[in-house]
Phi, psi and omega in degrees: 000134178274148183316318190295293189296349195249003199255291180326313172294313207273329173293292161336309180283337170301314208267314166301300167335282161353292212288318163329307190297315168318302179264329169279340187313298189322270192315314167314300171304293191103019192286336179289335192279123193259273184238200198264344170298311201289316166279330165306323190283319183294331194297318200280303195321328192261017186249271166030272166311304208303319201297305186296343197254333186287288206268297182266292177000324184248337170302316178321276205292013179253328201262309155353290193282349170271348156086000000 
């Protein structure tokens, strides 16, 4: 893995993390929250991230490494 790809990942996975924190902060106060679409869309953005951060983020960097 190149230095550019191992940087790049630990940044990314740094900026979903953020976001996460953000978007539960959001529900916990309920202050973002209006109505009930509205906590169903933060509920899918924060399924979402986990998916990306979880699931593709290392398939990626497997087909990376497989050159």
């Amino acid at each position: 893995m190149s230095s550019y790809d191992s940087r790049f990942e630990r940044e990314l996975q740094k900026r979903i993390g953020e976001e996460l924190v953000r978007l539960r902060e959001d529900l916990e106060l309920g202050t973002a929250i209006k109505d009930y679409a509205q906590y169903r869309d933060y509920i899918g953005r924060i399924a979402s991230l986990k998916r990306v951060a979880i699931e593709f983020c290392p398939e990626v960097q497997a087909q990376i490494d497989k050159g």
